[in-house]
C-alpha positions as CSV (number, residue, x, y, z in Angstrom):
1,X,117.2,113.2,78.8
2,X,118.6,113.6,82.1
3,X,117.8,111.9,85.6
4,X,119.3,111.7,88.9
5,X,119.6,108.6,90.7
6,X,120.3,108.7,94.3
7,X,122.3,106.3,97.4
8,X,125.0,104.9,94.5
9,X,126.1,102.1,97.5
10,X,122.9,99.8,96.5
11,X,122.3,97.2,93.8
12,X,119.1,98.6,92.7
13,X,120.9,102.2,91.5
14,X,123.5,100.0,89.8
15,X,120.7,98.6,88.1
16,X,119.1,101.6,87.4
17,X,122.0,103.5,85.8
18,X,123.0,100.6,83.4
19,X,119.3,100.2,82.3
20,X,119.5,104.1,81.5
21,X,122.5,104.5,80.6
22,X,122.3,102.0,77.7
23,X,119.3,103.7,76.4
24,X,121.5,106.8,76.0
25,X,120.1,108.5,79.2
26,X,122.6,111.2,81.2
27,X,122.4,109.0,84.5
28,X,123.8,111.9,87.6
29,X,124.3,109.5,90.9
30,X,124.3,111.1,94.3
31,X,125.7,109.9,97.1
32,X,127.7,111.0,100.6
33,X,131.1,109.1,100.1
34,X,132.9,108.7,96.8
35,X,133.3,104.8,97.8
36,X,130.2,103.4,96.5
37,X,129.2,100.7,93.6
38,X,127.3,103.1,91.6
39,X,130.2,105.8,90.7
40,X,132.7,103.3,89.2
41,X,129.8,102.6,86.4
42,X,130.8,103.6,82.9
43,X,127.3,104.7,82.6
44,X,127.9,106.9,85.7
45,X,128.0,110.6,83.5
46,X,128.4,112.8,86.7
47,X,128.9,112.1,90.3
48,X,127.3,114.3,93.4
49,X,128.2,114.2,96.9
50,X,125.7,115.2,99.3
51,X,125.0,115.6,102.9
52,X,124.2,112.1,104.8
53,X,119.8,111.9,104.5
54,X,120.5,109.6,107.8
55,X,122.6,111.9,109.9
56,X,122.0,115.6,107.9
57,X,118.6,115.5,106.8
58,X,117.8,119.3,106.6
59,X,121.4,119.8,105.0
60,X,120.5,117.1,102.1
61,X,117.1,118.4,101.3
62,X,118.4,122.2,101.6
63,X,121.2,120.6,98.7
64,X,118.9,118.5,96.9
65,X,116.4,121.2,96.1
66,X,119.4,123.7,94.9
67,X,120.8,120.4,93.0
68,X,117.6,120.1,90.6
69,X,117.2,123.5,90.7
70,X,120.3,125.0,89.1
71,X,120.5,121.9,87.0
72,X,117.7,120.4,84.9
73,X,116.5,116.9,85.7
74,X,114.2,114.9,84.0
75,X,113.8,112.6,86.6
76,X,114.2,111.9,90.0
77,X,115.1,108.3,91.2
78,X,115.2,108.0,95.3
79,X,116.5,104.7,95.7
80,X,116.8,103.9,99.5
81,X,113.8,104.3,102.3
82,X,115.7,107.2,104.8
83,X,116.4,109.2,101.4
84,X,112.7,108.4,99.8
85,X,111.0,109.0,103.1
86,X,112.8,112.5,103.0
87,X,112.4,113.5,99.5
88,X,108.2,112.3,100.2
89,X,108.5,114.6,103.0
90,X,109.0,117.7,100.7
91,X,107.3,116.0,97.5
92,X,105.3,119.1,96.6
93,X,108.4,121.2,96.4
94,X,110.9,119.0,94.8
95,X,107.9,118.0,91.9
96,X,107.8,121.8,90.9
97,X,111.6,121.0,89.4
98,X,111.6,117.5,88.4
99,X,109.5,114.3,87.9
100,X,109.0,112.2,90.8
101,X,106.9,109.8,90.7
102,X,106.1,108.2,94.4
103,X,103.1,108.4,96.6
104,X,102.4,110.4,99.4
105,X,104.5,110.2,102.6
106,X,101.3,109.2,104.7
107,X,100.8,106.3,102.3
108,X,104.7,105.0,102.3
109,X,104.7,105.1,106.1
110,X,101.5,103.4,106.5
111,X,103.0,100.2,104.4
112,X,106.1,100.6,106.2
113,X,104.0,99.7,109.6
114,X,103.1,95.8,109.2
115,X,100.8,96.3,111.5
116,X,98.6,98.6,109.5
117,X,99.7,96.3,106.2
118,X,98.4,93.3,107.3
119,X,95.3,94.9,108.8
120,X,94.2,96.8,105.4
121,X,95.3,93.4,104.1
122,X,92.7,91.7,105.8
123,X,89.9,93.9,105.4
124,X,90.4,93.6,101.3
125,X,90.7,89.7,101.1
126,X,94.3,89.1,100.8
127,X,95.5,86.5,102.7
128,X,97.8,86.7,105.6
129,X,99.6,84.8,108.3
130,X,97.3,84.7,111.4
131,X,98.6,87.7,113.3
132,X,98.7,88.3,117.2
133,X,99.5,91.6,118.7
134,X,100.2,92.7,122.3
135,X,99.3,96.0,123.0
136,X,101.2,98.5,124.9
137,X,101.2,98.4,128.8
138,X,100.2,94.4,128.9
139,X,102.3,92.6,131.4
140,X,104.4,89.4,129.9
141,X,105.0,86.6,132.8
142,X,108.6,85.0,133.3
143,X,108.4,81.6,133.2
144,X,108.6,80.2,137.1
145,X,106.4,83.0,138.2
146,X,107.9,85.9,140.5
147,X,108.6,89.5,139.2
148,X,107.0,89.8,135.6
149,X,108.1,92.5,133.5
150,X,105.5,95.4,131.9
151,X,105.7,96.2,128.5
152,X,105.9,100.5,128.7
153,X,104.9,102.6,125.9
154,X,107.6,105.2,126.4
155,X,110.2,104.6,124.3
156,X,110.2,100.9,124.6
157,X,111.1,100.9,128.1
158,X,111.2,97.6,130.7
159,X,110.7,97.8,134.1
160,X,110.1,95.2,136.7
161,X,106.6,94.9,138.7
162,X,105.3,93.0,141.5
163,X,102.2,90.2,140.9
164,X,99.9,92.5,142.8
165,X,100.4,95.7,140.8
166,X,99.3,93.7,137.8
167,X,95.6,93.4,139.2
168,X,92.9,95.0,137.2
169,X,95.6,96.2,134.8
170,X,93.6,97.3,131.6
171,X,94.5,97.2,128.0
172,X,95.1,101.2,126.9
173,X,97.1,103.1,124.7
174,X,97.4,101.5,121.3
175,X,100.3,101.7,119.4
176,X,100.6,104.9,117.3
177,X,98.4,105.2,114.3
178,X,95.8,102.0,115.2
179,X,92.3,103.2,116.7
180,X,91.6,99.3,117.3
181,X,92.8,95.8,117.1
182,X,90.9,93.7,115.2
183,X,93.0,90.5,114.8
184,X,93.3,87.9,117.2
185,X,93.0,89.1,120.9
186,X,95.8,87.7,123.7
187,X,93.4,86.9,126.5
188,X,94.2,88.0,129.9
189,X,94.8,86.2,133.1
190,X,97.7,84.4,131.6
191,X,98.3,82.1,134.6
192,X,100.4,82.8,138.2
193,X,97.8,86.0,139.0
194,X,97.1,88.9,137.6
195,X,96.8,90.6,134.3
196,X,99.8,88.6,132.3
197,X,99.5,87.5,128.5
198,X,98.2,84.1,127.9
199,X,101.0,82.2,126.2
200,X,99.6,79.1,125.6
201,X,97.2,80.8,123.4
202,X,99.2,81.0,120.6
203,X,100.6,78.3,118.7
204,X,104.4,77.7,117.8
205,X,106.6,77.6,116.0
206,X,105.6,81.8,115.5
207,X,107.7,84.2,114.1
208,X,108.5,88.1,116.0
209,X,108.8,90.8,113.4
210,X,108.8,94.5,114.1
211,X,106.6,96.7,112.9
212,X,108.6,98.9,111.0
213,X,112.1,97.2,109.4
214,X,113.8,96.5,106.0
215,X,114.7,93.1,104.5
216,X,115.3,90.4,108.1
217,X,116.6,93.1,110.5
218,X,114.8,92.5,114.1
219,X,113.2,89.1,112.7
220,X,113.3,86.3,115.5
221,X,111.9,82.7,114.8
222,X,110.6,81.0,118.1
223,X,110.4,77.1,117.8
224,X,109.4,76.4,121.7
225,X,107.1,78.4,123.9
226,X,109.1,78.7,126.8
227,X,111.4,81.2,124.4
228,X,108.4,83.2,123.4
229,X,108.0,85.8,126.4
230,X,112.4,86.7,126.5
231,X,112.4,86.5,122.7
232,X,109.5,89.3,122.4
233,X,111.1,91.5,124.9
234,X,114.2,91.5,123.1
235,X,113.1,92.5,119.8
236,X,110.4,95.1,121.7
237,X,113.9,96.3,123.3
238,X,115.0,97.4,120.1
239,X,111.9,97.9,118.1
240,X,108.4,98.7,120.3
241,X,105.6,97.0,120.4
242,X,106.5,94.2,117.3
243,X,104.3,91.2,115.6
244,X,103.3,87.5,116.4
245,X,102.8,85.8,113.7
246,X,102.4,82.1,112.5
247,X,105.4,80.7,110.8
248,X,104.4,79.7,107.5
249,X,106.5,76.4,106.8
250,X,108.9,76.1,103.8
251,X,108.4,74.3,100.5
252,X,105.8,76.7,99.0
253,X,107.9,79.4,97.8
254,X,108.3,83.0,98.3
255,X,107.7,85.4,95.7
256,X,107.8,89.0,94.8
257,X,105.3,91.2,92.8
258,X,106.6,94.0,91.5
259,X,104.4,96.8,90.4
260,X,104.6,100.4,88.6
261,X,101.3,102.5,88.9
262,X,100.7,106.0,86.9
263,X,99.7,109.3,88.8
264,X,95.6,108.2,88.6
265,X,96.5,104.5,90.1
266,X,96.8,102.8,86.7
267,X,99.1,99.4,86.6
268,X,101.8,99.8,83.7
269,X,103.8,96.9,84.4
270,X,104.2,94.2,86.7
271,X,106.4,91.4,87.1
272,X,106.7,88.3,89.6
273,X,109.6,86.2,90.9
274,X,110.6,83.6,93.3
275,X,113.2,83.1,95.0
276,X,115.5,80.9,95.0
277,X,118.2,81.5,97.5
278,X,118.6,84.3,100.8
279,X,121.0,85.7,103.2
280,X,120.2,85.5,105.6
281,X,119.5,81.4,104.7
282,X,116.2,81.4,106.9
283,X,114.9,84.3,104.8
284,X,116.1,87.6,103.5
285,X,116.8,89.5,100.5
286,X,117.4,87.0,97.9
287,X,120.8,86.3,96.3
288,X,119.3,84.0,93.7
289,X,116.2,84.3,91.7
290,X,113.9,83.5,89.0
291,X,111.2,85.4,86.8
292,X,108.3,83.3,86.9
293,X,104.5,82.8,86.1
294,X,101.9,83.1,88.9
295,X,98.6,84.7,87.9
296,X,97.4,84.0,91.7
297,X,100.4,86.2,93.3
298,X,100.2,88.9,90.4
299,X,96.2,89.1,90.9
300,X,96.5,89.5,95.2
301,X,99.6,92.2,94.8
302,X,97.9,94.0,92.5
303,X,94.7,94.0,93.9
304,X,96.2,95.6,97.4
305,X,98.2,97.9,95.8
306,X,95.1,99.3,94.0
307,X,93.1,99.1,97.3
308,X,96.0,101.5,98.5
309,X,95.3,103.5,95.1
310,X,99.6,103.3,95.0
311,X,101.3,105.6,93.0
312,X,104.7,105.0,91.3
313,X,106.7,101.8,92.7
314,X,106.3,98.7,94.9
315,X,107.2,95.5,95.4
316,X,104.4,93.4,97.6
317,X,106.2,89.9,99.2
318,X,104.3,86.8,99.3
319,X,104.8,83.5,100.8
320,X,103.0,80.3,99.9
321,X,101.8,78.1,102.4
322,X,102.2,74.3,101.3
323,X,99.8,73.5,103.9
324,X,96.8,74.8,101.7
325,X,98.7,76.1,98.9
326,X,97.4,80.2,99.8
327,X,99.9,83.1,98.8
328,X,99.8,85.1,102.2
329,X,101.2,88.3,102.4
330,X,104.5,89.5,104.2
331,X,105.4,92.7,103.6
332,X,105.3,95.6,101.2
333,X,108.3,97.2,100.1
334,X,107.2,101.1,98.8
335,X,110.5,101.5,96.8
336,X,112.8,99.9,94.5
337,X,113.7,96.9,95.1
338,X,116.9,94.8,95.5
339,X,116.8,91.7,92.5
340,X,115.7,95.0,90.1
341,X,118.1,93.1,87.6
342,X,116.4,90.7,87.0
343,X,112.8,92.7,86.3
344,X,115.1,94.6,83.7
345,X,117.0,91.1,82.3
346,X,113.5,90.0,81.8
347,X,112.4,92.6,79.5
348,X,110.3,94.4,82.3
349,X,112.8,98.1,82.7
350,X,111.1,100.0,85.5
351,X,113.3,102.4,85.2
352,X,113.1,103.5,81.4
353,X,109.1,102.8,81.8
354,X,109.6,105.4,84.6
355,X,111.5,107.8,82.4
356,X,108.8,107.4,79.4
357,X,106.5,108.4,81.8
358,X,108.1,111.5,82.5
359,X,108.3,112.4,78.5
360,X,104.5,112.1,78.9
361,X,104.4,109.2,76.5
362,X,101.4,106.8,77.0
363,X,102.8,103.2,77.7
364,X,100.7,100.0,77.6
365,X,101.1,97.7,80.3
366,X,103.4,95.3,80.7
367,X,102.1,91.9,82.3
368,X,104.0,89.4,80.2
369,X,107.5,89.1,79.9
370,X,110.5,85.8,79.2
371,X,110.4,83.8,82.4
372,X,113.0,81.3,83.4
373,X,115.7,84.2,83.6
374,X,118.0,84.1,87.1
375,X,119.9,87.2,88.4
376,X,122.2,86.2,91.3
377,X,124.0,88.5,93.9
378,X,127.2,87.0,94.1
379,X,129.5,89.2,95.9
380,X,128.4,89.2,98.2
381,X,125.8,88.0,99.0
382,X,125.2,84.3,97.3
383,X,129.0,84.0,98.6
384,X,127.4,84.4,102.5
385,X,124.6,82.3,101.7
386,X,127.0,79.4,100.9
387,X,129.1,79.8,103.9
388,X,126.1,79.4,106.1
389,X,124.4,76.9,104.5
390,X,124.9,73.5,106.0
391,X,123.4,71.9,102.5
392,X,126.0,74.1,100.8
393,X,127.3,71.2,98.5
394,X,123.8,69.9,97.8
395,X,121.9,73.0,96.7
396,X,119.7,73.5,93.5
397,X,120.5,74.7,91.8
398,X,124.2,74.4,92.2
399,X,126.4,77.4,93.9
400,X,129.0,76.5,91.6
401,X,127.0,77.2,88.0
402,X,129.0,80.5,87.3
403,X,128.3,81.2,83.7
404,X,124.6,80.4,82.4
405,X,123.0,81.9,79.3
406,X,120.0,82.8,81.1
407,X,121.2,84.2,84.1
408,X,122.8,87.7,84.9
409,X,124.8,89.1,88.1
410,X,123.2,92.1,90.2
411,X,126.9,93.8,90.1
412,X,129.2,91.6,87.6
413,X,129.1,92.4,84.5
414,X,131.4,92.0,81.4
415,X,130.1,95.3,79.9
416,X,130.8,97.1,82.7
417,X,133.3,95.5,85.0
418,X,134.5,98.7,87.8
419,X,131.5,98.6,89.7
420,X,133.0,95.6,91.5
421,X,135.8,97.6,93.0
422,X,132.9,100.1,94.3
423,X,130.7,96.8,95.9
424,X,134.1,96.0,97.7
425,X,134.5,99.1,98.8
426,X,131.1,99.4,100.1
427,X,131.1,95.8,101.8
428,X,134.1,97.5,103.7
429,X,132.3,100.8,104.6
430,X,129.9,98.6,106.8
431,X,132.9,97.5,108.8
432,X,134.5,100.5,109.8
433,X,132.0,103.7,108.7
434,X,130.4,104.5,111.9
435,X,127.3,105.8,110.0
436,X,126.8,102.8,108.0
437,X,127.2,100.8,111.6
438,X,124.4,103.0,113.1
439,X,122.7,102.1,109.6
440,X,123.0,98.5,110.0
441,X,122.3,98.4,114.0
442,X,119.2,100.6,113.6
443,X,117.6,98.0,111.0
């Protein structure tokens, strides 16, 4: 058995070619640079350099396709969202030479939009923060009255008008892809003349989220309303046209359901955590968590994901509300995902389920597995979570609990202790690689 596994930087193909390669599985990794996590793996049998998906796309599809073609692979593992969103692209190709098991690129992209998520959310019962959404060519006031600046649906752009030109100004144009907007309306006539956005209309503290990001990139938590109108335009300065939504308060948990679905929609396995600790500290990918029960957040993720009719792998985010106690939705994620570890720690291995699959083998579902395991990102990401932590000393549990039966490391491992020098080597790359800057910047 032989599978290729692609972007070696990330945690989540470390975890997939250990899972494999223990099994006895020929794991191939691709990536552009030879400074990445994945290629120092002992389980690592052979190592490809392609063209950058980000800045080469044609040139890594046109290598991909001669990659599986001259060489026989069982399997095909895309790993990270530029690389899957290509490879969906030319899905009906690349399938005729390998296995690959993802859905459509229609259906990825319309998860990708939270704005079309947390609608289709909405219309199948799942619970979800109370959402506000401005539509394009809507005119935000400055606080103090005067010029007011109008939100322009070409490319994101700002431009100053005058009170009067905002008379009889009309709400048109949605954003791509959304025929109406059936969530909570921002009434006009916000105050000071004309056709401004009624800020006092929506509660804070709210949070701004774009539409389309990864992980806490473009996220902005406003605590007082005077902030609301400069924060929005900054984060619609970099991504168009974002979110309002509540902020759901802390103490509830957040939790990830993690799903695998067969070519006919079928759930083989599933798997929930919480977690337990984040960079960034306010809420990000986690760098501590737990496998745990919760029939209520297993029942809503797979419910939408089988509304969606999903196909192959995704990971639906969840956070509990302690003011009623409701899992409400956050995000999906239509790929693998980063705490993978600790799915495979706990006896739930995507990745070999994934590979049975391809043999053709019929596999009962998994929807029980040990809780009570932790994975934890340490380098370097539980490390960053300390630093900017003011309760760094106090947390629970403790940063300081290194070696703990029941919990594993994303990257360190006694079996297989190189990958480190390839995680350092990649933490570097984001300092001085200009592509993993644009990378970074873009997100």
């Amino acid at each position: 058995m032989r599978v290729l596994v692609t972007d070696g930087h990330f945690r989540k193909a470390l975890a997939v070619v250990r899972s494999l390669g223990r099994r006895g599985v020929e794991v191939t990794v691709g990536e552009r640079t030879f400074l990445n996590t994945s290629f120092f793996s002992k389980y690592c049998s052979q190592r490809i350099l392609y063209p950058s998906p980000r800045r080469h796309p044609d040139q890594f599809i046109d290598f991909l396709l001669r990659e599986i073609k001259k060489n026989r692979y069982d399997c095909l593992f895309p790993m990270e969202e530029e690389t899957l969103l290509l490879i969906a692209k030319y899905r009906s190709e690349i399938s005729k030479y390998t296995y690959l098991l993802i859905p459509d690129l229609q259906k990825i992209e319309f998860v990708r939009d939270k704005e079309n998520l947390i609608q289709f959310a909405e219309a199948h019962g799942i619970p979800t923060p109370k959402t506000y959404y401005i539509p394009p060519a809507l005119t935000l006031p400055h606080q103090g009255g005067g010029e007011s600046e109008e939100i322009s649906h070409q490319e994101g752009e700002v431009k100053k008008v005058l009170p009067q030109q905002r008379k009889g100004e009309k709400w048109k144009d949605l954003p791509p892809g959304i025929e109406e907007i059936n969530k909570v309306a921002l009434p006009l006539d916000g105050g000071g003349g004309g056709g401004g956005v009624n800020l006092s209309a929506i509660p804070v503290p709210v949070v701004i989220k774009p539409r389309i990001s990864s992980g806490s990139f473009g996220i902005v938590y406003v605590k007082k309303r005077e902030d609301l109108a400069s924060s929005y335009q900054r984060v619609h300065g970099k991504y168009p046209f974002p979110l309002i939504q509540e902020y759901i308060p802390d103490g509830g948990g957040t939790f990830g359901l993690s799903a695998l679905f067969d070519e006919e929609s079928n759930v083989k396995a599933a798997f929930v955590h919480k977690k337990l600790r984040m960079y960034p500290v306010q809420g990000g990918p986690s760098t501590l968590r737990e496998g745990v029960e919760h029939p209520q957040i297993m029942e809503l993720g797979l419910s939408l994901l089988k509304a969606l009719n999903w196909v192959g792998i995704a990971m639906a985010e969840f956070k509990v509300d302690p003011r009623d106690g409701v899992p409400k939705l956050m995000e999906i994620n239509p790929r693998f995902w980063g705490s993978l570890q600790l799915a495979i720690f706990s006896g739930v291995d995507f990745p070999y389920l994934m590979v049975q699959m391809a043999e053709g083998k019929n596999i009962e579902p998994i929807l029980h597995y040990e809780t009570g395991k932790r994975c934890r990102w340490l380098l370097f990401g539980d490390i960053l979570h300390f630093v900017n932590n003011p309760e760094r000393f106090h947390l629970r549990p403790a940063f300081f609990r290194f070696f703990e039966r029941n919990t594993c490391d994303d990257i360190l491992s006694g079996d297989d202790p190189l990958p480190i020098l390839g995680a350092t080597a990649t933490f570097f790359t984001f300092l001085y690689d200009p592509e993993m800057k644009r990378f970074l910047e873009r997100r």
